[in-house]
NUMI-224039 format. One line per 4 residues: number of its first residue (from 1); their letters; for each residue y, x, z of C-alpha. Coordinates in Angstrom, 3 decimals, decimal comma. Layout:
NUM	A	Y:X:Z  ...
// end
This chain:
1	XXXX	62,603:78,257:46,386  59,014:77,724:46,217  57,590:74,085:47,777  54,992:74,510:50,529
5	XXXX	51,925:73,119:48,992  50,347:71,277:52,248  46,433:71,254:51,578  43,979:69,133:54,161
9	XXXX	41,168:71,402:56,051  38,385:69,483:57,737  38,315:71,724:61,067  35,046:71,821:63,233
13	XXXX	35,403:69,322:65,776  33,874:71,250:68,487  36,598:73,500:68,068  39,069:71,173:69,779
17	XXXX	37,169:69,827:72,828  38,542:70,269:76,057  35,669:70,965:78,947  36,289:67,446:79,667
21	XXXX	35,885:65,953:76,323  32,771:68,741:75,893  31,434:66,585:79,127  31,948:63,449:76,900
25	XXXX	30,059:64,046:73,853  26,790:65,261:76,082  27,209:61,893:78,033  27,214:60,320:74,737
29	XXXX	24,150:61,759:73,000  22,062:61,240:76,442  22,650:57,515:76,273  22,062:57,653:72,407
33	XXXX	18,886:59,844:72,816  17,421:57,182:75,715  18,080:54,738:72,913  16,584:56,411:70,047
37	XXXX	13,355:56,884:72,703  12,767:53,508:72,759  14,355:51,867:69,893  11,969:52,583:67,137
41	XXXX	11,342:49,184:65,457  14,200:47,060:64,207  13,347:44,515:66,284  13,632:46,799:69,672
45	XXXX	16,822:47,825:68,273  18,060:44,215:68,618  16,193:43,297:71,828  17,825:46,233:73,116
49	XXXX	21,060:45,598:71,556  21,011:42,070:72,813  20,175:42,956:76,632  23,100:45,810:76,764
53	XXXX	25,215:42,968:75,091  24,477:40,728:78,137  25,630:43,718:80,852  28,940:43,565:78,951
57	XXXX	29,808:39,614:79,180  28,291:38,652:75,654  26,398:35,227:75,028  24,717:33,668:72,651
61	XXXX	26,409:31,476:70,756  23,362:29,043:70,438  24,108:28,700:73,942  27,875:28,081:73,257
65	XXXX	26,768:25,316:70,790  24,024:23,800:72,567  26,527:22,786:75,605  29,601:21,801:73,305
69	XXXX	31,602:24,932:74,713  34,386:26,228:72,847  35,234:29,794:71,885  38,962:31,439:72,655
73	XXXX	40,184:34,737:72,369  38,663:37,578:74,552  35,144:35,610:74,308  32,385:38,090:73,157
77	XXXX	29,420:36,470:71,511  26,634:37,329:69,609  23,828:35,515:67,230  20,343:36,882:66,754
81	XXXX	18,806:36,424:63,627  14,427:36,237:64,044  14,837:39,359:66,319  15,859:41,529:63,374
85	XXXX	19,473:41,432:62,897  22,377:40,737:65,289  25,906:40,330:64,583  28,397:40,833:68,069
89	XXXX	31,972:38,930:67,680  34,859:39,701:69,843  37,120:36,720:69,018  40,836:37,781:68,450
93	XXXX	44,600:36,159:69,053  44,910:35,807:65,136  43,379:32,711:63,612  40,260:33,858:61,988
97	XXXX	41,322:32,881:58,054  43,607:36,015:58,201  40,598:38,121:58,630  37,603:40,360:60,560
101	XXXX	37,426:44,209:60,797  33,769:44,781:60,759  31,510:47,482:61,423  28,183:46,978:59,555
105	XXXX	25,180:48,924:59,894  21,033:48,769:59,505  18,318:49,068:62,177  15,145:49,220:59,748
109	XXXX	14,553:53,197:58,953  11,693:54,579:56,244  8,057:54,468:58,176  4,290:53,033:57,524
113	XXXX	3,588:49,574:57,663  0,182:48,343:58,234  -1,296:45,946:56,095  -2,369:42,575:56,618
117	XXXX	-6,425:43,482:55,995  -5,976:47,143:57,093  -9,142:48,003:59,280  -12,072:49,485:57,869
121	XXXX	-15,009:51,633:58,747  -15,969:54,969:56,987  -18,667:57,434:57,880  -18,035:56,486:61,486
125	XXXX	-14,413:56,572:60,978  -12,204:53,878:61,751  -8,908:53,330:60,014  -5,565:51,183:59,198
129	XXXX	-4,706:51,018:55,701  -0,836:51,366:55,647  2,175:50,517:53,102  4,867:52,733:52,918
133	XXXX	8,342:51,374:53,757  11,589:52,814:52,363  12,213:55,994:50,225  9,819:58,895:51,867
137	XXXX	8,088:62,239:51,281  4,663:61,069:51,521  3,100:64,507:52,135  5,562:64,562:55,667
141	XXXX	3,712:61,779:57,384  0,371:63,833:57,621  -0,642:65,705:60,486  1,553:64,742:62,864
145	XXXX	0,997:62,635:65,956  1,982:58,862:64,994  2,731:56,002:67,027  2,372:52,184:66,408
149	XXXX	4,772:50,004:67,656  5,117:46,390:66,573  4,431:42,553:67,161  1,275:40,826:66,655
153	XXXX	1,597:36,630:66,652  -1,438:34,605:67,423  -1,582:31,408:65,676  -0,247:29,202:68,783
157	XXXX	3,101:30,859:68,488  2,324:33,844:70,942  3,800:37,214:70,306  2,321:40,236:71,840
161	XXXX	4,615:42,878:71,765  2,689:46,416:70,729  3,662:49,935:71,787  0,762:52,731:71,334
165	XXXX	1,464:56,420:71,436  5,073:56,935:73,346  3,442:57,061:77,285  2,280:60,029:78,196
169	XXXX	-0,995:58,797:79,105  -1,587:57,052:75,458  -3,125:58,212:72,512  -1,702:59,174:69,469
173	XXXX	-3,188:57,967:65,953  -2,763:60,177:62,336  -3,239:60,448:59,175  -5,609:63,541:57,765
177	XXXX	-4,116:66,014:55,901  -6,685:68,093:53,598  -7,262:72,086:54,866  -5,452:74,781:53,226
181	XXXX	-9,304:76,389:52,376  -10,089:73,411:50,157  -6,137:72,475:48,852  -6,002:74,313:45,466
185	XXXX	-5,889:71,318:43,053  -3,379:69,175:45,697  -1,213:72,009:45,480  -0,772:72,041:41,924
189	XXXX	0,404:68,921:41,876  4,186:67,439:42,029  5,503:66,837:45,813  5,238:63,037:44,921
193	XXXX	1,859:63,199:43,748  0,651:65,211:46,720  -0,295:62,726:48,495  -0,843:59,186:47,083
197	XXXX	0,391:55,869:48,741  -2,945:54,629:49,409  -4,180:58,202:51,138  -1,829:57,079:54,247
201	XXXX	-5,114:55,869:56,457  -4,343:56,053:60,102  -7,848:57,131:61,944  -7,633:55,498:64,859
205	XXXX	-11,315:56,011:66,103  -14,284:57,844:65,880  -17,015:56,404:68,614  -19,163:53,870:68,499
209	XXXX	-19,449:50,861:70,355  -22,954:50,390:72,318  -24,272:47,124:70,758  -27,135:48,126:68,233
213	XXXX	-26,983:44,635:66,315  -23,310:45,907:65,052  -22,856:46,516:61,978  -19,397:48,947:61,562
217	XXXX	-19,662:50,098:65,396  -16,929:52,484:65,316  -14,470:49,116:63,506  -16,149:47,045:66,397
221	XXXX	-14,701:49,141:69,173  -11,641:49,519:67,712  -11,468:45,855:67,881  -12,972:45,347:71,485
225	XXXX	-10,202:47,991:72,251  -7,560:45,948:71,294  -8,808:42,744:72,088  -9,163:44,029:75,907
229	XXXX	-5,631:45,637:75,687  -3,330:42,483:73,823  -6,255:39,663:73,432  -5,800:39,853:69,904
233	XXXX	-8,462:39,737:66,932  -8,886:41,149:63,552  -7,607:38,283:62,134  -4,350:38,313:64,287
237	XXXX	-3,802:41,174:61,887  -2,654:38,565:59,326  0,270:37,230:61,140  1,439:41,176:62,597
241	XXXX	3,971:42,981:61,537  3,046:47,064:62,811  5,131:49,915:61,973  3,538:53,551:62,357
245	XXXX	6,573:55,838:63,566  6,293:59,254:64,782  5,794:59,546:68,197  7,704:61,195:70,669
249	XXXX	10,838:61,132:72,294  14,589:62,029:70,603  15,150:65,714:71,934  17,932:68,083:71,610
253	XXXX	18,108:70,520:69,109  19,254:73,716:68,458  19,642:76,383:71,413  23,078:75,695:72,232
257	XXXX	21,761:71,855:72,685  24,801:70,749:69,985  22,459:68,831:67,974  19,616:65,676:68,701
261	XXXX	16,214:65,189:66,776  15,312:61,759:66,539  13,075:59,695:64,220  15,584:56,650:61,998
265	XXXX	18,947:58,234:62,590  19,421:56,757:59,333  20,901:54,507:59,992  20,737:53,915:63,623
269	XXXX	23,075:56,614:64,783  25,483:54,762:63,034  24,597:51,070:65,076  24,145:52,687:68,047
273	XXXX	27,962:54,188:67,498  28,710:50,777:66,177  27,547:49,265:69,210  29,324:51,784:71,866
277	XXXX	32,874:50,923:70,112  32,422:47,424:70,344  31,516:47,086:73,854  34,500:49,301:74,860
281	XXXX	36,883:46,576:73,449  38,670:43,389:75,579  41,773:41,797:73,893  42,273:42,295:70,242
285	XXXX	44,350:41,092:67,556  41,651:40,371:64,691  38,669:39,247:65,678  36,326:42,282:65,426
289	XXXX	32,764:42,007:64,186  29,391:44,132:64,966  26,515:44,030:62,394  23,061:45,465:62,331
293	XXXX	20,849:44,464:59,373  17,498:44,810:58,392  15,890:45,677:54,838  18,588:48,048:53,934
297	XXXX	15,568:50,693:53,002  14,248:48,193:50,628  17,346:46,829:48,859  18,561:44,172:51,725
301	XXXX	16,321:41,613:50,613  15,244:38,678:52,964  16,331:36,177:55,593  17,197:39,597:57,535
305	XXXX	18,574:41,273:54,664  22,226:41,627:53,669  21,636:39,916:50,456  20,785:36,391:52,910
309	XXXX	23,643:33,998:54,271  23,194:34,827:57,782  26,523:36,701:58,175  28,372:33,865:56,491
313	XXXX	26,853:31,148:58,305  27,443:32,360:61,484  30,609:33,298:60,710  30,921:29,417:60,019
317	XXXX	29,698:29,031:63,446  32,272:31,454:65,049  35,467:29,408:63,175  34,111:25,844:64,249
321	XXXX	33,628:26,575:67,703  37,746:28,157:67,738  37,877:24,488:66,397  39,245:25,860:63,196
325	XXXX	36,684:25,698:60,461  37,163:24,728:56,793  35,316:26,183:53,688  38,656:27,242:52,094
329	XXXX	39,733:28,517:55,594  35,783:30,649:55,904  36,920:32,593:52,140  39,797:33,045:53,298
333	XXXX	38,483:34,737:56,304  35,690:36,742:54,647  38,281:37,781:51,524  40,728:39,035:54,174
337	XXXX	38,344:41,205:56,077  37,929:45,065:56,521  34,549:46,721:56,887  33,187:50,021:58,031
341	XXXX	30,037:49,541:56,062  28,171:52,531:58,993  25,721:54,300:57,226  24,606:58,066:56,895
345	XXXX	25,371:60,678:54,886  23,824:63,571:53,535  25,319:67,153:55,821  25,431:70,179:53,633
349	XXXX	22,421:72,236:54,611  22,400:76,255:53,377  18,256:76,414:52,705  19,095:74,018:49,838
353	XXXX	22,931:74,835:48,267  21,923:73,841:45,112  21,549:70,505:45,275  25,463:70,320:46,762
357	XXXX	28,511:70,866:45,816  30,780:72,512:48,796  34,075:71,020:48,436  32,710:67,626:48,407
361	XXXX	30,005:67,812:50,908  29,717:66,545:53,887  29,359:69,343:57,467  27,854:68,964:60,483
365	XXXX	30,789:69,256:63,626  33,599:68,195:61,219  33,623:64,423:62,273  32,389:60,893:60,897
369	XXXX	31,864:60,826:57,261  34,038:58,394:54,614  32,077:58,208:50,999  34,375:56,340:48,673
373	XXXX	31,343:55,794:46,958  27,792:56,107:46,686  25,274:55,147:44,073  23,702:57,274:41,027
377	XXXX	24,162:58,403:37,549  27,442:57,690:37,146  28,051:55,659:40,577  25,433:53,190:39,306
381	XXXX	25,131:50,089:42,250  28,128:51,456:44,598  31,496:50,340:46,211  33,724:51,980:45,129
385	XXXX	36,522:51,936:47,722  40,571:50,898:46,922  42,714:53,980:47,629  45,012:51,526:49,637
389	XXXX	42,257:51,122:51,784  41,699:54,796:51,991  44,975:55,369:52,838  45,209:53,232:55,812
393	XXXX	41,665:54,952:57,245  43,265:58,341:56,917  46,418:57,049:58,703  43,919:55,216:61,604
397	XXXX	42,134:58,363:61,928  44,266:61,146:61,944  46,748:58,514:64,852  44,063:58,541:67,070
401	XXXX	42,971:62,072:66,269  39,945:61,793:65,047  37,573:64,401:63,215  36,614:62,756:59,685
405	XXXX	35,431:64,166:56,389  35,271:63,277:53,084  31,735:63,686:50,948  29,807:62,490:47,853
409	XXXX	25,638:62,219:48,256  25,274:65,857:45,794  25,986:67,051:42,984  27,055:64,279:40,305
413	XXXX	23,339:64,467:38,687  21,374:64,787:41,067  20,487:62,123:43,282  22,571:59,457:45,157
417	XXXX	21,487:56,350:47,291  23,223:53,085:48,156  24,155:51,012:51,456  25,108:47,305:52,082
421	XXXX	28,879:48,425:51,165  28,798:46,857:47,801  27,421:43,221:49,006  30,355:42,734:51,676
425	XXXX	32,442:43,636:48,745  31,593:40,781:46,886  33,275:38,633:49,180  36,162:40,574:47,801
429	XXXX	36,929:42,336:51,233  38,031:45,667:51,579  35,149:47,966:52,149  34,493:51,439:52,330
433	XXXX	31,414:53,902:53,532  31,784:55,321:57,003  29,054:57,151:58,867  27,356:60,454:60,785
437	XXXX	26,086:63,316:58,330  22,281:63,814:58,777  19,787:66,600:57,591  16,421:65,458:56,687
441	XXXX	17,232:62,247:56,213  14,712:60,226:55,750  12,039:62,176:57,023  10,030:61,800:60,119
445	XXXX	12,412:63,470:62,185  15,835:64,027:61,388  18,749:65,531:62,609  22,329:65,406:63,829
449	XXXX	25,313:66,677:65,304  26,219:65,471:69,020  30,051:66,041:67,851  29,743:63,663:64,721
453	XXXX	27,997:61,162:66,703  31,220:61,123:69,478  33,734:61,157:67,030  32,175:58,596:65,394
457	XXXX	32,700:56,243:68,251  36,019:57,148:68,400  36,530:56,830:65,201  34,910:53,301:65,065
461	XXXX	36,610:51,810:67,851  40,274:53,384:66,542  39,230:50,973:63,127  38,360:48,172:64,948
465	XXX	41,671:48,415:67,017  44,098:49,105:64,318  42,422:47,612:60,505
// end
């Protein structure tokens, strides 16, 4: 007799759902979509973070250490690195040397930063000279309305928050693109040649001010503009940090409304999902762990990076307020630990097949996404996850029902990208890439399914419960 082969089909999620649970994953995209609205900068992202965190019963552990207060289990905390990355703690019944389950993601997505000497005057133009941030398609942020959102800080310590372009009532700002009529030697050129780095100059004026002794009038109004609106000056531009974002609200997309369009998905679909499992937790065994990190675009470099001590110090902070701290007892805690590293990953999209490979790709509506590993040429600069591990996801999932899929980042030699994954691993921690399939990643606006994004909350929170 012939033994049944049993083979593993990843099933469209939507094809399960209940009216009820239907109900569910629209309530879930409308708070992520209000988030995505507003949540544009990494540092919104963790005011944001911080002030739902508050609703929920979390404070700040500078607070706990200020007054000498101790931490038990069922406390929620959380520590806020310079307004750019947060990690949330619920502290477990286990002693903390046996080991966190983490979920880890970033809150910094590709954009246009504005330089530190960016505004200039040109035949009664006035612009911002920008630096691009992350891997992008240059030619996609042209000709398109563009927002500025950011902080400036004055040199007695005041920071004026920045938001220009998401009211209604505000202006947009741009960057020229050059007219079809006059575009035959762009066009011969390659896509990354297109347009060059320093062609991303944001007009954002045209009329001059009314004071004949000035020099650059168009600059000068610009500059009375600003001063009026945030009492800054052109050299507050020094000591800013102002990202140009598209501007605009997250929206649904597609006609049946299964999908959202948002700008920096990557990777904060996968923080806000990070974020919703967490907060839905009380009494746990291990003590479970949030993380949202900047710099990821830009190789986790910096005090808000991955690559900086941040998570392990405050880690140290967690154990000595449970009044159990040693450095062989912090290893031990960090070595024992399971992580979620919650990033995107690339959804198989039919206008370009060839770049994919089907049986290894990831779909939209067939659940959060695990990547055993990432990297390039070769799975150059990736974790590459333990089977064990694997195996223990797959069982987590599939208890709790959950939708998951399995996917590499293309075909072998094509492409391939990286996430923090590999830098938790170094603590020697088990580690493995979980996250929401995207297409367009990394462009302005990119998209996703609202089915991926529930089950990845479910799928999240089951990992946090059970690792």
């Amino acid at each position: 007799m012939t033994k049944k082969v049993l083979t593993r089909e990843f099933p469209n999620a939507w094809d399960k759902y209940s009216d009820e649970d239907v109900t569910k994953v629209f309530e879930v995209s409308e708070r992520y979509k209000n988030f995505m609205s507003k949540c544009k900068t990494e540092r919104e992202c963790v005011t944001e973070f911080i002030r739902m965190a508050e609703e929920k019963g979390y404070r700040d552990i500078k607070e706990i250490i200020s007054k000498g207060e101790t931490l038990k289990a069922g406390d929620k905390v959380y520590a806020n690195n310079m307004g750019k990355t947060l990690a949330m703690f619920v502290i477990g019944k286990e002693p903390l040397e046996k080991g966190l389950t983490i979920l880890g993601a970033h809150v910094d997505s590709p954009r246009l930063d504005v330089k530190q000497n960016p505004l200039y005057e040109d035949t009664d133009l006035a612009l911002l000279e920008t630096h691009y941030y992350g891997g992008v398609k240059k030619y996609q942020w042209v000709a398109i309305p563009l927002a500025i959102h950011g902080v400036v800080v004055k040199k007695d310590g005041t920071v004026v928050d920045v938001v220009i372009g998401e009211d209604d009532n505000d202006p947009v700002v741009g960057i020229s693109d050059l007219l079809i009529h006059l575009s035959a030697d762009q066009l011969g050129k390659k896509g990354d040649k297109v347009v060059e780095g320093e062609d991303l100059n944001l007009l954002v004026g045209s009329r001059p001010i009314k004071d004949k002794d000035a020099k650059e009038k168009v600059k000068e109004n610009i500059l009375v503009i600003l001063n009026e609106k945030y009492d800054i000056t052109e050299e507050d531009f020094v000591s800013a940090e102002l990202e140009i974002v598209p501007a605009g609200k997250a929206r649904d997309y597609g006609l049946d409304r299964s999908m959202v369009m948002a700008y920096g998905h990557d990777d904060r679909i996968c923080a806000f999902t990070s974020f919703e499992a967490i907060v839905k937790l009380e009494e746990v065994d291990k003590t479970c762990v949030a993380l949202f990190v900047d710099k990821e675009e830009i190789g986790s470099v910096g005090a808000t990076g991955m690559h900086s001590k941040f998570f392990e110090n405050i880690v140290a902070e967690v154990m000595d307020r449970v009044g159990d701290y040693s450095e062989l007892k912090l290893r031990r805690c960090l070595t024992n630990s399971k992580m979620l590293s919650s990033d995107v990953s690339a959804a198989f999209d039919p206008n370009y097949p060839a770049v994919m490979e089907k049986k290894n790709s990831a779909f939209f509506g067939k659940g959060v996404v695990f990547n055993k590993y990432t990297g390039s040429r070769g799975k150059g600069g990736c974790n590459d996850a333990n089977p064990e591990f694997i195996a223990q996801i797959r069982a987590i999932m599939d208890k709790h029902n959950v939708a998951w899929q399995t996917a590499e980042l293309g075909k072998v030699d094509q492409g391939g990208g990286g996430t923090i994954a590999y830098i938790l691993a170094e603590y020697n921690m088990e580690v493995i890439d979980c996250g929401i399939a995207l297409q367009n990643m990394h462009a302005p606006w990119e998209v996703a399914s609202k089915a991926d994004i529930y089950e990845a909350v479910r799928g999240y929170e089951a990992f946090l419960l059970e690792a």
